[in-house]
C-alpha positions as CSV (number, residue, x, y, z in Angstrom):
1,X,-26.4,-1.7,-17.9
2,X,-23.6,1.0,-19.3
3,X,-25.9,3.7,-17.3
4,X,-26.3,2.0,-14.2
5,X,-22.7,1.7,-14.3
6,X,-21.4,4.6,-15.3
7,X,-23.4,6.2,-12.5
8,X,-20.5,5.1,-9.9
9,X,-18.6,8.2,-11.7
10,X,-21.0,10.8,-10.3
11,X,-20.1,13.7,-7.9
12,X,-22.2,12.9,-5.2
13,X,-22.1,15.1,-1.7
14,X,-19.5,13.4,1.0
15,X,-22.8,14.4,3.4
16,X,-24.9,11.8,1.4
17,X,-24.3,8.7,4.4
18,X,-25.8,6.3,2.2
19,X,-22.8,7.3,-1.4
20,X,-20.0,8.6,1.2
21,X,-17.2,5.4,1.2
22,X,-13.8,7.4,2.1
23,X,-11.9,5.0,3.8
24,X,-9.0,7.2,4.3
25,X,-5.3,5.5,5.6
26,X,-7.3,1.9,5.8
27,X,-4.4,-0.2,4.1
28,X,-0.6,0.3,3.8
29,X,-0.7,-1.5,0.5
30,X,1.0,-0.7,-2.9
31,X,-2.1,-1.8,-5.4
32,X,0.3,-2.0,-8.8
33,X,3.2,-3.7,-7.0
34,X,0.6,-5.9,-5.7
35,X,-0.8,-7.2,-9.2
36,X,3.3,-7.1,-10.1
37,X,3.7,-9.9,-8.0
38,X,0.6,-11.4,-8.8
39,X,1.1,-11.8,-12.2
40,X,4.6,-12.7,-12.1
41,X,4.3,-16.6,-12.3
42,X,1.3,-19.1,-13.1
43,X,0.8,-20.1,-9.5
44,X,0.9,-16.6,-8.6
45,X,-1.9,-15.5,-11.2
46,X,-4.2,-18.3,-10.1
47,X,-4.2,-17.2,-6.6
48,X,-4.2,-14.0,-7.3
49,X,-7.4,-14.3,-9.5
50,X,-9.0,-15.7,-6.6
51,X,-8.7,-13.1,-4.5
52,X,-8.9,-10.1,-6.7
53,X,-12.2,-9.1,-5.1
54,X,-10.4,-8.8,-1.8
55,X,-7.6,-7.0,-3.7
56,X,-10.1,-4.2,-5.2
57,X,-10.9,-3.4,-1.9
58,X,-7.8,-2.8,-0.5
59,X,-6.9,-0.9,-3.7
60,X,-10.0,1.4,-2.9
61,X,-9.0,2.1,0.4
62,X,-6.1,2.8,0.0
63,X,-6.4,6.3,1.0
64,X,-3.7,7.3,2.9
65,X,-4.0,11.3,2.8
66,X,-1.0,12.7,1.0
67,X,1.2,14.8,2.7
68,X,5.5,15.6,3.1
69,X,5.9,13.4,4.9
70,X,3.7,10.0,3.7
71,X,5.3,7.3,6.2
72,X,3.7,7.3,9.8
73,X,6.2,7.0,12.8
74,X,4.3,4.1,14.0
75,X,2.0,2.6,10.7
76,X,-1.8,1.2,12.8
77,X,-4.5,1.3,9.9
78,X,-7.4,2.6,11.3
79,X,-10.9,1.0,12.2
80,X,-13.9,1.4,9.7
81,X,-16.7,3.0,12.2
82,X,-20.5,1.8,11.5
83,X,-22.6,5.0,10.7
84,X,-26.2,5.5,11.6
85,X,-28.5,7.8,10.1
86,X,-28.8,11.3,11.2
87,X,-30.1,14.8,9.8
88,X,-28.0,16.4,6.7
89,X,-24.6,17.2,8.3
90,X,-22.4,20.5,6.7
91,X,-19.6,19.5,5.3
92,X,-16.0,19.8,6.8
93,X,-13.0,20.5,4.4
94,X,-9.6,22.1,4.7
95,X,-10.5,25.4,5.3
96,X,-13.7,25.1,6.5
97,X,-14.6,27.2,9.9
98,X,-14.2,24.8,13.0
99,X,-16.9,24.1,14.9
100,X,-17.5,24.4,18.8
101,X,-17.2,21.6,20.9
102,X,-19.2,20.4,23.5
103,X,-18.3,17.3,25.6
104,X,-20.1,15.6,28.0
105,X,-17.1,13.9,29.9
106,X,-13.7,15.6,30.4
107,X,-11.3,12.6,32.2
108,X,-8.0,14.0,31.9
109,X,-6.5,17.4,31.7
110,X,-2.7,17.2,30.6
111,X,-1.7,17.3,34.3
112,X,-4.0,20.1,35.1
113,X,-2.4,22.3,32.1
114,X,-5.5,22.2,29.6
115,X,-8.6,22.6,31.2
116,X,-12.3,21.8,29.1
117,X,-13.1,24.3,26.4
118,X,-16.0,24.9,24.2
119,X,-15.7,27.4,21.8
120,X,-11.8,27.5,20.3
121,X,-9.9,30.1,21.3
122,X,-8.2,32.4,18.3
123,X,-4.5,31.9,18.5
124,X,-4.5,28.2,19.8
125,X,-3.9,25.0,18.2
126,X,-6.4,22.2,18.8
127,X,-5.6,19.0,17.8
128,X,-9.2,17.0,17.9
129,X,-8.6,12.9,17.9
130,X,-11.6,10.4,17.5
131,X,-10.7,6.8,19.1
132,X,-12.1,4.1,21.1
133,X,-11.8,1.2,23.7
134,X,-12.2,-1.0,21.0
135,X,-9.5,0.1,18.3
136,X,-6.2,-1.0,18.9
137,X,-5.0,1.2,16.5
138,X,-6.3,4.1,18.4
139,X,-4.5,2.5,21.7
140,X,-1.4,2.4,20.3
141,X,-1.2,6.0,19.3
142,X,-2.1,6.9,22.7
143,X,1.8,7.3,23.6
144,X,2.4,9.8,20.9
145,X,-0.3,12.1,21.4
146,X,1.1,12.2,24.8
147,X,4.8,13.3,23.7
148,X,3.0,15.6,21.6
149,X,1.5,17.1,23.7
150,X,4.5,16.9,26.0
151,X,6.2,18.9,23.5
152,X,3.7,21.7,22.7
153,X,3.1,22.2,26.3
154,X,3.9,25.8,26.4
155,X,2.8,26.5,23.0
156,X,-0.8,26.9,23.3
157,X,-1.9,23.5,21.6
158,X,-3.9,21.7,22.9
159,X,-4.6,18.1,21.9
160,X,-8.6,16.6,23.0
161,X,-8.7,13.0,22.3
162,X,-12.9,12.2,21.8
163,X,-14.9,8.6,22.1
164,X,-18.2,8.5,21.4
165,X,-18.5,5.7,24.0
166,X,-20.2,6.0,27.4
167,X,-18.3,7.2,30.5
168,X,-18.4,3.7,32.6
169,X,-17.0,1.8,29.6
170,X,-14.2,4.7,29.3
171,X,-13.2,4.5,32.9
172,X,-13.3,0.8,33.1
173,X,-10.7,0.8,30.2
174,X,-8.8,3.6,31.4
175,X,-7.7,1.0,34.5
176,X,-6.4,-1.5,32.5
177,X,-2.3,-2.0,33.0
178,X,-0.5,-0.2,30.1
179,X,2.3,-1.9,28.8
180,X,4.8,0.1,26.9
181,X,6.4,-2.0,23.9
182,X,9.6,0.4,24.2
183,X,10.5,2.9,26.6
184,X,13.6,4.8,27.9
185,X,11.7,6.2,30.9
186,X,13.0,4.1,34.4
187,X,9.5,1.7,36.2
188,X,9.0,4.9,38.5
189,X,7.9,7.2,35.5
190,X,6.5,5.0,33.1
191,X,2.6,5.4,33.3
192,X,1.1,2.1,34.9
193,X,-2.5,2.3,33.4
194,X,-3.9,4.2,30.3
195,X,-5.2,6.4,33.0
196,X,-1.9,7.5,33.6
197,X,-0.8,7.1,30.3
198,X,-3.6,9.6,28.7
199,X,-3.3,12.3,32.2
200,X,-0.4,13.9,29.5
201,X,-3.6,14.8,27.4
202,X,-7.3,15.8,27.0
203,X,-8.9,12.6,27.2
204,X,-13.0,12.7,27.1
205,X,-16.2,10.6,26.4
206,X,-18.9,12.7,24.1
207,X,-21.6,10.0,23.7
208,X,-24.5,11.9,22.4
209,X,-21.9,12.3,18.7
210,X,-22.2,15.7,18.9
211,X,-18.1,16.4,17.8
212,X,-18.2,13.1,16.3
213,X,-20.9,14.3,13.7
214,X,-19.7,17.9,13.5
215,X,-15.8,16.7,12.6
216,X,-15.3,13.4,11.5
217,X,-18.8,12.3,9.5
218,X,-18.9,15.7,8.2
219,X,-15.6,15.1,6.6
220,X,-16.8,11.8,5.0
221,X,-14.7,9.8,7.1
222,X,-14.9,6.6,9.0
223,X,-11.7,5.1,10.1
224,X,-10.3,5.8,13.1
225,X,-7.9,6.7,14.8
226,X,-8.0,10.2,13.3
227,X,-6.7,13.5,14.1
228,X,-7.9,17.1,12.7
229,X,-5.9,20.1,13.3
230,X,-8.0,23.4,14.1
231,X,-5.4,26.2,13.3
232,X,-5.1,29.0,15.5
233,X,-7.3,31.4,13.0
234,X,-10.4,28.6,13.5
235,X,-10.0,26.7,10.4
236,X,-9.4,23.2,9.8
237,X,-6.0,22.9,8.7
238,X,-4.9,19.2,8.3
239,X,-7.0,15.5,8.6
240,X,-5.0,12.0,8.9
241,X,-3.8,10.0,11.0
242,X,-2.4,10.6,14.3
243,X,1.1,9.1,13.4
244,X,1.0,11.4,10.3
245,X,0.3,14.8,11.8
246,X,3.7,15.9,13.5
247,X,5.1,17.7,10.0
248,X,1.9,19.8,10.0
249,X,1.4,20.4,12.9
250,X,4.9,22.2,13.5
251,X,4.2,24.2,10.8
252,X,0.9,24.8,11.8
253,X,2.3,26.0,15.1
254,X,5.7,28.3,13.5
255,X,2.8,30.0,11.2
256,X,4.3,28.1,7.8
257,X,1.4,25.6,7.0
258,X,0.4,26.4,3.1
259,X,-3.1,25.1,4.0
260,X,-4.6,25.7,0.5
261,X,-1.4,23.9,-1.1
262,X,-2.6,20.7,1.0
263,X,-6.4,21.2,0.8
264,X,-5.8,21.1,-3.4
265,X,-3.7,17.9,-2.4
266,X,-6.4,16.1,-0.1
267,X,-9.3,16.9,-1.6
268,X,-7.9,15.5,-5.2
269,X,-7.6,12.5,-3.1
270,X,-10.6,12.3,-1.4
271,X,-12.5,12.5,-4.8
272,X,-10.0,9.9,-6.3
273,X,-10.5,7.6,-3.5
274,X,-14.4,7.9,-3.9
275,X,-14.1,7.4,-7.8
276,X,-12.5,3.7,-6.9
277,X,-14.5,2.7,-4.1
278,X,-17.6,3.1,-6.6
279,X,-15.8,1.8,-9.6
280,X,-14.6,-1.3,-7.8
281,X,-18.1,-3.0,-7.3
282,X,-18.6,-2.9,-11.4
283,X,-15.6,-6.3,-11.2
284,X,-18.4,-8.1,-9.4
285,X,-21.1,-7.4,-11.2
286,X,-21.0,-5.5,-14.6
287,X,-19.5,-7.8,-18.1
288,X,-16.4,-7.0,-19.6
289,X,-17.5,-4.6,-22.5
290,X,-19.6,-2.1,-19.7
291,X,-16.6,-2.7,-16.8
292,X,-14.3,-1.2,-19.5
293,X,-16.3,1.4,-20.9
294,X,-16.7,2.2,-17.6
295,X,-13.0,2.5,-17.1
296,X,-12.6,4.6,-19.8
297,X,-14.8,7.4,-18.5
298,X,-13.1,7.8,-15.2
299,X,-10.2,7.1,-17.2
300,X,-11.0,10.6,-19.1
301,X,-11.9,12.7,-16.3
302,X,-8.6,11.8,-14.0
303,X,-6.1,11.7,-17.2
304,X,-3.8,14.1,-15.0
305,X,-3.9,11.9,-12.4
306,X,-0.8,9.6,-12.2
307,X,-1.9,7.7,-9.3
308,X,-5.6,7.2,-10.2
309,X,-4.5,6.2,-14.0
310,X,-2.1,4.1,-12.2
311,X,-4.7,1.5,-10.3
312,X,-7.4,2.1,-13.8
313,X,-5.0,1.0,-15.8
314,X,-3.7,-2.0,-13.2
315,X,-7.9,-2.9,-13.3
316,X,-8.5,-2.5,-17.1
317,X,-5.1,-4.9,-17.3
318,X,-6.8,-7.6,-15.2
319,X,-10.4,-7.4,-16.8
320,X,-8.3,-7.6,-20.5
321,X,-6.0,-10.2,-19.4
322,X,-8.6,-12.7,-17.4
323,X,-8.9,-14.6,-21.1
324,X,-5.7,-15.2,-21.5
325,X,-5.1,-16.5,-18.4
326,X,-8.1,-18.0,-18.7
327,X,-6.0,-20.5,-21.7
328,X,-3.2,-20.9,-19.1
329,X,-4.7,-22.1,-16.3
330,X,-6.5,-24.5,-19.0
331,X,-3.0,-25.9,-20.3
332,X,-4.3,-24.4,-23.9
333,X,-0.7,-23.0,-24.6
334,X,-0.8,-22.3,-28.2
335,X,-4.3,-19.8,-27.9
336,X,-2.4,-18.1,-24.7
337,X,0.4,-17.2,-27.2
338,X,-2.0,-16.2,-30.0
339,X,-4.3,-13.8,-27.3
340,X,-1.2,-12.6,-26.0
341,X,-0.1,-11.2,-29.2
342,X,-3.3,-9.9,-29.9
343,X,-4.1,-8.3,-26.2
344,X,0.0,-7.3,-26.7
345,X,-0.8,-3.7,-28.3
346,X,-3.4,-2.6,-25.7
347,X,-2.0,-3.2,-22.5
348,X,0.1,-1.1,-20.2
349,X,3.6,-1.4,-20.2
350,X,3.6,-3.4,-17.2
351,X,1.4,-5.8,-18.4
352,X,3.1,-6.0,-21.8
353,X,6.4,-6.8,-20.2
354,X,4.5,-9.2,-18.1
355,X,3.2,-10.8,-21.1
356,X,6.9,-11.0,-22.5
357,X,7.8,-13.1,-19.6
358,X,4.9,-15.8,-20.0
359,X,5.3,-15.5,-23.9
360,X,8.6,-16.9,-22.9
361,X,7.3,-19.3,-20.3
362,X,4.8,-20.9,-23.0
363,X,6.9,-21.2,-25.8
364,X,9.6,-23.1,-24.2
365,X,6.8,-25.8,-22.9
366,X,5.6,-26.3,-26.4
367,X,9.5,-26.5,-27.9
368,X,9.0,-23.2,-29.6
369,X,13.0,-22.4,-28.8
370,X,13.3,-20.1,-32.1
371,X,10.4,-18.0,-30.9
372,X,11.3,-18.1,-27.3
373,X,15.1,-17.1,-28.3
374,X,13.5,-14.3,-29.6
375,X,11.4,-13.2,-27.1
376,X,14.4,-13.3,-24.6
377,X,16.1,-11.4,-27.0
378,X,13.5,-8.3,-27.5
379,X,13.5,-8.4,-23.4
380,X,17.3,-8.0,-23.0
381,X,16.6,-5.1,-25.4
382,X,14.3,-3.7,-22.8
383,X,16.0,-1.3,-20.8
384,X,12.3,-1.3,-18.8
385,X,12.6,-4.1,-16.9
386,X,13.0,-4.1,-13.2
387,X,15.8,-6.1,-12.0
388,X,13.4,-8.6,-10.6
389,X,11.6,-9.3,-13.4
390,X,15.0,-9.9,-15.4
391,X,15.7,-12.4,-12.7
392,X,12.2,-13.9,-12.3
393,X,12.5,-14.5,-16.1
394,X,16.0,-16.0,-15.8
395,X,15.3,-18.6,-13.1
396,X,12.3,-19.4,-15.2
397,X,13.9,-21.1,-18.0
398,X,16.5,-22.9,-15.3
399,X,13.2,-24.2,-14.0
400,X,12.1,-25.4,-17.1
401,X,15.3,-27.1,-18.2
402,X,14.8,-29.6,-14.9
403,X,11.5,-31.1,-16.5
404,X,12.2,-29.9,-20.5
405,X,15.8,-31.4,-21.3
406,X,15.7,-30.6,-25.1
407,X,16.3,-27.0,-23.8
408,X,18.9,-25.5,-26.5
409,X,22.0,-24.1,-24.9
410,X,21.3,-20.6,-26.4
411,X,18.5,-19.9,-24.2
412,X,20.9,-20.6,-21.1
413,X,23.1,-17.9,-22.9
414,X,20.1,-15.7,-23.0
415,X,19.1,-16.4,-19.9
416,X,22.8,-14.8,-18.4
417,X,22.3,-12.1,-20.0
418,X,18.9,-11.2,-18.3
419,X,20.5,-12.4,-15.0
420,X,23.7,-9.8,-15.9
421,X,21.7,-6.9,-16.5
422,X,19.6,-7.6,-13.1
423,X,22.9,-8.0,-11.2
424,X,24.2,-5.0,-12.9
425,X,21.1,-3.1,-11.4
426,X,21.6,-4.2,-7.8
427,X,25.0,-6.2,-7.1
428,X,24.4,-6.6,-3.9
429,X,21.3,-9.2,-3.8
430,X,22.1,-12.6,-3.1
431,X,18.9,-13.8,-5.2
432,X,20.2,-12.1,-8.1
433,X,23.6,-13.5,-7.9
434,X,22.5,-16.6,-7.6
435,X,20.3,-16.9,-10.6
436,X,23.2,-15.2,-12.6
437,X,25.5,-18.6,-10.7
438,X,22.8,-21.0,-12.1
439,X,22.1,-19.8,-15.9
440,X,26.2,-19.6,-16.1
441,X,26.8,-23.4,-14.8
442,X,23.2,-23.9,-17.1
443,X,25.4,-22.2,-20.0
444,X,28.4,-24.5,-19.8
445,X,30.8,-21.6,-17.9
446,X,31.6,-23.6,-14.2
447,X,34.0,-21.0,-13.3
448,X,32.3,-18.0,-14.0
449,X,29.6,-19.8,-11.9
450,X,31.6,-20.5,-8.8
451,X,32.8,-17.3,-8.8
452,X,29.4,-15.8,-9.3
453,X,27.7,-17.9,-6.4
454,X,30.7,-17.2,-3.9
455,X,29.4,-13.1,-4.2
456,X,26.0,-14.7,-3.4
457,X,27.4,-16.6,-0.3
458,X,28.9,-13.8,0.9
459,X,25.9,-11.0,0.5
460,X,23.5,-13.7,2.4
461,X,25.3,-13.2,5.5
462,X,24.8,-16.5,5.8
463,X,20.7,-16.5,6.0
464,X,20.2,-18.5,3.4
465,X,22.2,-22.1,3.6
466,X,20.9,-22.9,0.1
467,X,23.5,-20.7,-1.5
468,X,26.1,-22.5,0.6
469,X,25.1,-26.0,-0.4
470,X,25.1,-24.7,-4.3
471,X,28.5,-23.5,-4.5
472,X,29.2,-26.8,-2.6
473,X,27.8,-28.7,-5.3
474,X,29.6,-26.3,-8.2
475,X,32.9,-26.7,-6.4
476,X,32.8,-30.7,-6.1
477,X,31.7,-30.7,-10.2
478,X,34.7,-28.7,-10.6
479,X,37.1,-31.4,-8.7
480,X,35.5,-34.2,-10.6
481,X,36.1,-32.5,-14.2
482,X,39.2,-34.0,-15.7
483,X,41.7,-31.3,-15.7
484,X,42.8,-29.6,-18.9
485,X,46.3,-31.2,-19.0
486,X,44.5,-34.9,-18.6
């Protein structure tokens, strides 16, 4: 089982249709501050567990092609594109000669300023974009590529937008009514159909494939939109998303592109990206011991990898931990503390402070205030802690003293001391100041809480009427305490 497994590590060809699973720029999603929040609380663990699949997934395609400047101007994931078999395609990399074009269907010509080409030019800049009537991702880029192209006009780029659809389905959707979501053009020149709309452009219909197999499948890719920038020396510069592309392609155009720089950069990506998507299946199918081991090769080969060692060790942490939460989810406390101290010394940091917090969590419920004073103290120790956690951990043991009312007093004391060091890390957030309001009226200090919750009333802005109705509450406790003179 070990073999068949570890074969999802092998350097298969991008060409190989059947092995080739880039999904680049699919999900916007932050896979370890993901399972952060996940594992943050009981309830959030069980449903998280549930969905991990789903998770994995989005964690392999999360392949959004690094570059300077990694936030789109408008963020549309792309559209996964069903392949069909074909013959053996060459593959396309940065740097790799670009290949002629030949379109069936030229519908626009940026207002008669680009005409239909077929071999590239030396000298010009081609920007080659693959969409479709279908994509709505693709639709909604179709305004930028038209200021683009609006801005390059005298610089000899030249921007060809390709479908692979046929030419009646293109023209029928090139009638539809465009409606802008935000413009600052008057009603007399805003385009009133995409027709309009993509006249600012190269906008064509190539149904036998032929560009769409020479570019984008022989790049490994299927999600689109997505753009690839032909340099003016013939080469394939830059691949991503349309919303992406405007740093490079500047530079591209001023001659100050460092294409090998970003071909190191993508490519380490693109064989990152292809080590997940085939490790992910192995949480569906392979046992613990072989999922690990597993792991631990890929593990080995991408040690210099911070972002690939990142989302290993986030899986390796969930495969490890599933026992333990196993015992939580089953009420079987005491064995969820004894696994946790045993898991404790090979988990990531992340997971070990997450283990803190539900070591803290369990041995309050089974009146274990010693220990659990202890734990709260070793975190407060912790200068590793994100503010949230500090708080999460906080408001955890002022939700435990509304069911648990043997809760000693020095855990509340604890407990604003978690809530300082949070607030002390971002004394602006109302959430934060709040918790600190709670543990100090929890800790017998009324003042120091109405004070406290007022700085919470006042960040909120008044969003949240909660905090309002709190410091109500603290104030009126305050007026019905006998004064000290009494």
């Amino acid at each position: 089982m070990v073999d068949k497994v570890a074969g999802c590590l092998g350097n298969s060809s991008y060409t190989d249709e059947k092995s080739r699973t880039s999904k680049a720029d699919l999900w916007p999603l932050n896979p370890p501050e993901i399972l952060t929040y996940f594992m943050d609380s009981t309830v959030n663990r069980r449903l998280f567990r549930g969905i991990f699949p789903i998770l994995c997934l989005a964690i392999t395609t999360n392949a959004a092609i690094a570059q300077s400047d990694s936030t789109p101007t408008n963020a549309s994931s792309p559209t996964i594109v069903a392949q069909e078999e074909s013959p053996e395609i060459k593959p396309l990399k940065i740097g790799s000669p670009a290949a002629p074009i030949d379109i069936e269907h030229w519908l626009s010509d940026a207002h008669g300023k680009r005409g239909s080409v077929s071999d590239l030019k030396p000298g010009n800049v081609y920007v080659i974009e693959f969409w479709a009537t279908w994509c709505r991702p693709c639709i909604g880029c179709m305004p930028h590529l038209a200021e683009v192209q609006a801005k390059y006009k005298d610089q000899n780029v030249q921007i060809i937008s390709v479908t692979t659809e046929g030419l009646e389905k293109v023209e029928t959707f090139l009638k539809r009514e465009y409606k802008p979501k935000d413009t600052t053009q008057t009603a007399e020149q805003t385009p009133k159909t995409y027709a309009e709309l993509t006249a600012a452009y190269c906008l064509t219909a190539d149904p036998d494939k032929s560009v769409y197999n020479d570019y984008h499948r022989a790049a490994g890719r299927q999600g689109i939109p997505a753009v690839y920038i032909v340099g003016k020396t013939g080469l394939i510069e830059w691949m991503g998303h349309p919303d992406k592309m405007d740093a490079a392609l500047e530079s591209v155009v001023n001659d100050s592109w460092d294409r090998v720089a970003f071909g190191k950069q993508y490519h380490s990506q693109q064989k990152r990206d292809l080590m997940l998507s085939r490790i992910s299946p192995i949480y569906k199918t392979a046992p613990p011991k072989e999922a690990l081991e597993v792991i631990a090769q890929a593990m080995a080969e991408f040690a210099d990898d911070a972002l690939a060692m990142s989302k290993l060790n986030s899986m390796k942490s969930y495969i490890i931990t599933t026992p333990l939460y196993d015992c939580v989810d089953a009420g079987e406390n005491v064995k969820a503390l004894a696994l946790i101290k045993k898991l404790y010394p090979d988990v990531s940091q992340k997971a070990q402070r997450q283990f803190l917090g539900l070591q803290t969590e369990l041995q309050m419920q089974e009146s274990q205030f010693d220990e659990a004073a202890k734990t709260l103290a070793l975190i407060a120790s912790d200068n590793s802690f994100p503010a949230i956690n500090l708080t999460r951990i906080a408001r955890g043991i002022y939700t435990e003293s509304k069911t648990n009312k043997e809760l000693p007093k020095s855990l509340f004391v604890h407990g604003v001391t978690l809530a300082k060091k949070a607030v002390n890390l971002d004394n602006d957030n109302s959430y934060f100041l709040s918790t600190l309001a709670r543990m100090q009226h929890s800790a017998g200090d009324l003042d120091s809480a109405i004070e406290t919750q007022k700085k919470a009333v006042a960040n909120s802005d008044g969003i949240n009427k909660g905090y309002q109705v709190l410091l109500d509450q603290f104030e009126a406790e305050k007026e019905r305490a006998p004064s000290s003179g009494s």
